[in-house]
C-alpha positions as CSV (number, residue, x, y, z in Angstrom):
1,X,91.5,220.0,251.5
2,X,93.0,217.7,248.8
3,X,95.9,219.8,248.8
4,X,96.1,219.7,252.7
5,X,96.5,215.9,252.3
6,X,99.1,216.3,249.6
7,X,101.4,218.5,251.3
8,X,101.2,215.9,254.3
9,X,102.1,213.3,252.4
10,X,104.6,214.4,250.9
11,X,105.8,216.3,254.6
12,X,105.8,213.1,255.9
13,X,107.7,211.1,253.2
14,X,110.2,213.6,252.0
15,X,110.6,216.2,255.0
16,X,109.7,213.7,258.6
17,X,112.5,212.8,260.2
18,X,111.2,209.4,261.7
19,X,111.1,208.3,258.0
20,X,114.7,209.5,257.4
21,X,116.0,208.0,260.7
22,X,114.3,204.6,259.2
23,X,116.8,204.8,256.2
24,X,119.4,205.5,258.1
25,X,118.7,202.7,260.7
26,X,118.5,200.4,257.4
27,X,121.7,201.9,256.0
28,X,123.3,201.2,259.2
29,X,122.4,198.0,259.3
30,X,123.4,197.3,255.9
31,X,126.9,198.8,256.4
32,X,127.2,196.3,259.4
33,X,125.9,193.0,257.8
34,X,128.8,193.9,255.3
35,X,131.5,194.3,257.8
36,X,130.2,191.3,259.7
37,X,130.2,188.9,257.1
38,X,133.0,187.2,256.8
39,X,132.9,187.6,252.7
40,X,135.5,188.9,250.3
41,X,134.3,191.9,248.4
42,X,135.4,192.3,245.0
43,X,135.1,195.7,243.1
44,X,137.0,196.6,239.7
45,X,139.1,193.0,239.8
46,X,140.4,193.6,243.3
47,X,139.4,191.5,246.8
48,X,138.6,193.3,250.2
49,X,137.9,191.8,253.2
50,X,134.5,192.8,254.8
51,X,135.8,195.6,257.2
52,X,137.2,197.7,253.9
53,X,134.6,197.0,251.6
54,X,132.3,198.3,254.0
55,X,134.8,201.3,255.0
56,X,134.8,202.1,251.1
57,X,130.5,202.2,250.8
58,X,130.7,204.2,253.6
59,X,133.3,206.7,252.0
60,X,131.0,206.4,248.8
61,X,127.9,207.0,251.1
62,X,129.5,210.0,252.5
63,X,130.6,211.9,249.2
64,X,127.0,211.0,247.9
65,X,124.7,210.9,250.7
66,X,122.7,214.4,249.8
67,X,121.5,212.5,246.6
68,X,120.1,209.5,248.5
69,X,116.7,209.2,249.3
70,X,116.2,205.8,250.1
71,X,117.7,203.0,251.7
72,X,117.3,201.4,247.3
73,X,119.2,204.4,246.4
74,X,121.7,203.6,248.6
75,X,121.9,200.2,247.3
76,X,122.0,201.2,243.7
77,X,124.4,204.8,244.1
78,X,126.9,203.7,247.1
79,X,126.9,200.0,247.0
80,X,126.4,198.1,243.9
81,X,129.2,199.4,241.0
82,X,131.8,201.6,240.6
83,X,130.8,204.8,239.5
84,X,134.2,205.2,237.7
85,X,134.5,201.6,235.9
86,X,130.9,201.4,235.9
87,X,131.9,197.4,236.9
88,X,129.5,195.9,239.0
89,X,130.8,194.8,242.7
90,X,130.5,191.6,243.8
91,X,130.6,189.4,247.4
92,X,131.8,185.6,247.5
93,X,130.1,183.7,250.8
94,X,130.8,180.2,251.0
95,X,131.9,179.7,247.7
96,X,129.0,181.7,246.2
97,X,129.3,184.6,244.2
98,X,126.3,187.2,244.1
99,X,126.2,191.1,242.7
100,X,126.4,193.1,245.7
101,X,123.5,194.7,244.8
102,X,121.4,191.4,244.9
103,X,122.9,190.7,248.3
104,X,122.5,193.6,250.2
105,X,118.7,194.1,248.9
106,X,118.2,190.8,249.9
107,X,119.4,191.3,253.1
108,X,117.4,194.5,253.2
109,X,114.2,192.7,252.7
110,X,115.3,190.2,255.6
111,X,115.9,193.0,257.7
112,X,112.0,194.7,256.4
113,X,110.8,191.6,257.5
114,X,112.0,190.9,260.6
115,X,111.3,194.3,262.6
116,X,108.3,195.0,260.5
């Protein structure tokens, strides 16, 4: 019976759909807020404008996505530093500079919140 449960959980995390279309509703939404947000990107000592930095995660997201499991791992593999430079990318709103990574997993948690 305990095993029953185990292979269920683990069905439901890993192998259910509704929890993969989740991520990708959160991904989505993440890829959006970027395009929408009227920063400049900066990744290895060059400035984008929101539309390319968010066309270049996506690119990122695409050559990567089978090694993504969560809408973190996203975050951490697609959206946060170069995996060539190992430099860490950054977005400047209103004068403010934040990692991206900080940004967009604060914007995540936003997002968790509101349609929670």
């Amino acid at each position: 019976m305990n095993k029953l449960l185990t292979g269920f959980i683990l069905w439901f995390v890993l192998g259910n759909p509704l929890f993969a279309a989740s991520n990708s509703d959160e991904i989505e939404h993440l890829l959006s807020f970027v395009a929408q947000s009227g920063c400049i990107f900066e990744r290895n000592g060059n400035q984008y404008d929101p539309v390319e930095a968010r066309e270049h995660i996506q690119r990122k997201y695409n050559h990567i996505r089978d090694r993504i499991s969560t809408t973190e791992d996203f975050i951490r593999y697609a959206a946060s530093e170069s995996s060539i430079s190992g430099k860490k990318y950054h977005a400047t709103c209103n004068g403010e500079t934040i990692t991206s990574g900080d940004w967009l997993s604060k914007e995540l948690e936003r997002y968790r919140q509101s349609n929670g």
